[in-house]
N, C-alpha and C positions, 0 to 999 in steps of 0.2 A: 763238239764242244763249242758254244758261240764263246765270240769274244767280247768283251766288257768294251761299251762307248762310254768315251771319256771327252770333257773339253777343257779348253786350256787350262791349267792351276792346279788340275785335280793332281792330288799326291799316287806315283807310282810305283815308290820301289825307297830302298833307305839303302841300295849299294850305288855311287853315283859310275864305278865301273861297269853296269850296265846299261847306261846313257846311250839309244840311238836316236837315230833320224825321227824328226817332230817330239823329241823330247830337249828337257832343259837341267841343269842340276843346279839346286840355289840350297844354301845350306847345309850340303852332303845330301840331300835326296834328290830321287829323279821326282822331275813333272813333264804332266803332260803339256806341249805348245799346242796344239791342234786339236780339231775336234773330228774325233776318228775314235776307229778301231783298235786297241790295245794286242799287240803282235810279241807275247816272250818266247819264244822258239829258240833264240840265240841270247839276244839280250833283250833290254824295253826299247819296241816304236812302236810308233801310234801313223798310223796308216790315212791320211786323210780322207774325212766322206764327200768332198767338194771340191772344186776346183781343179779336176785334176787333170795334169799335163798329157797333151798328146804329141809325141816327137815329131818334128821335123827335120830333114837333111841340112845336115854342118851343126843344129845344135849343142852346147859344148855341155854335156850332165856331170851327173854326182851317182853313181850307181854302184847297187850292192849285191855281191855274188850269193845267189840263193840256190842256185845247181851246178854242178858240172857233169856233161856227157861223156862222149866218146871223142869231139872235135867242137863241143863250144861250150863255154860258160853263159849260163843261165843267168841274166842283170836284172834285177827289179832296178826301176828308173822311174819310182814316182810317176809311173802312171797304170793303165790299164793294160797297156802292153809291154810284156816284157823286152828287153833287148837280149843280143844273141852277139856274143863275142867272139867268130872263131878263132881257134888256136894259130890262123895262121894270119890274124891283127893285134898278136900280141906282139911288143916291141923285139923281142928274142924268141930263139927256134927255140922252142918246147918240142917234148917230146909228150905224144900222148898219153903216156902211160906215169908221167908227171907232173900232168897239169894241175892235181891239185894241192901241189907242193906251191907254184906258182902263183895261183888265185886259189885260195880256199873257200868255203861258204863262208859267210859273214864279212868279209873282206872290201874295203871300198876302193873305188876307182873314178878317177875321171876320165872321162870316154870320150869321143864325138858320135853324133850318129852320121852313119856312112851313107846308110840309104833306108827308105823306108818303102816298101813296095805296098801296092793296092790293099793287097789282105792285110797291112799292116804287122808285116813282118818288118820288124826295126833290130838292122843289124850294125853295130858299134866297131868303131875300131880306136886301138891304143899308139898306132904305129906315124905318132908326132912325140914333137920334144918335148912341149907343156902335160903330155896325158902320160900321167902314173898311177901310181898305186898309192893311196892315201895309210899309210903308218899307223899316222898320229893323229892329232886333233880332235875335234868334236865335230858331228855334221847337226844342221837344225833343217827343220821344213815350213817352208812359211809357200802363202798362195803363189803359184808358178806367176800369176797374173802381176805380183808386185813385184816381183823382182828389177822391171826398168828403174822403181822408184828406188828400190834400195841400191840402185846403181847410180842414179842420180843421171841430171844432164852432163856429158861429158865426162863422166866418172864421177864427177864430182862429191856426190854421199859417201861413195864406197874408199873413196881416196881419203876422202878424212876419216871416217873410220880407222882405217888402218894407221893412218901415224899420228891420229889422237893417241890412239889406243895401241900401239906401235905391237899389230897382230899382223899376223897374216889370214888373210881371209881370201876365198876362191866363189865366184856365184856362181852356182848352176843355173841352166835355162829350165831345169824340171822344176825349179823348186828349193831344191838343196844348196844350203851354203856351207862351208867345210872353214874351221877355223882352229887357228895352233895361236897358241901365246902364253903366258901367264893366265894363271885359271880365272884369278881377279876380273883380267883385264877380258879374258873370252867371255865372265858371267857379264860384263858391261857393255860386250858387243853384241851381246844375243838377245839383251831385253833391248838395247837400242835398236835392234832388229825387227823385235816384233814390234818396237813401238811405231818404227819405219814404216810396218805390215797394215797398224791398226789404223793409222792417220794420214794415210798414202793420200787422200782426198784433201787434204789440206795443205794450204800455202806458205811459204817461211818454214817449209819442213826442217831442208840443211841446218838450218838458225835452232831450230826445236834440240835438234838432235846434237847439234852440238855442244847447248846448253847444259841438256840434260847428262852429257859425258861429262862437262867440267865440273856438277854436282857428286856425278857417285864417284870420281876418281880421289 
């Protein structure tokens, strides 16, 4: 069965519970942000056709468990290659025979990448104090390529963001930005996101972006 190409706006779903990675929920429905592949297997993401992230070692991602073996969890990480978690980089001794009690499919996490060897085997580990298991939140997917800008110099975008909008927000380097707050205030982080994405080329961003939060708040 092909999958439906979709680009940003287009309407995807009317349960906003099913909001994943490169969607957005404005209204009580899902949309699409990216222009990609539509993926309902679990919930709605839209899988980008462009742009896409190749890991590098210490990388800090945003990854979603889509397998588990016999001794690793299967990570999509917004890119071509998947990442590989073994059981023995997750923070606590697992037992084998429970590891998908521990990470289940669909489940998100924030990883680093450990190492990425020649074949581009990219294997992830959990076994720092910043890297867990994502709960809660929303995740969105914007170009791995903007993400400096959505970080700004010095932090500086990403920092007002957050106590404009008083969220917590987390960048990945694939891509993915993971966000908990008030739903209001996550729908206002997310279009200043992609608007962050859209206008990345232009000057006086910070200024832009902050305007446009003191309008929709």
């Amino acid at each position: 069965m092909e999958r439906e190409i979709v680009v940003p706006g287009d309407l995807l779903g009317e349960d906003p519970k099913l909001a994943g990675s490169g969607t957005y929920v404005q209204g009580g429905r899902v949309y699409s942000a990216n222009y990609g592949l539509v993926d309902r297997r679990t919930n709605i993401r839209v899988i980008p056709l462009s742009g896409r992230y190749i890991p590098a070692r210490g990388d800090l991602v945003i990854g979603k468990v889509v397998d588990v073996t016999f001794s690793n969890w299967i990570i999509d990480i917004n890119s071509p290659y998947e990442g590989l978690l073994h059981i023995s980089e997750y923070p606590e001794r697992v037992d084998p025979a429970n590891m998908s009690k521990c990470l289940h499919v669909g489940e998100l996490i924030i990883a680093r990448v450990a190492d990425v060897d020649p074949s581009m085997k990219v294997e992830l580990t959990m076994r720092d104090e910043h890297l867990k298991v994502l709960k809660q939140g929303r995740v969105v997917d914007i170009s791995h390529v903007k993400i400096p800008r959505v970080i700004g110099r010095n932090g500086s975008m990403i920092s007002m963001l957050k106590k404009d909008l008083n969220v917590s927000i987390f960048v990945g380097q694939n891509g993915r930005i993971w966000l908990k707050g008030d739903e209001k205030r996550v729908d206002i982080a997310i279009r200043a996101i992609f608007k962050i994405e859209h206008e990345a080329h232009t000057s006086g961003l910070t200024d832009k972006i902050k305007e446009f939060i003191s309008k929709e708040l």
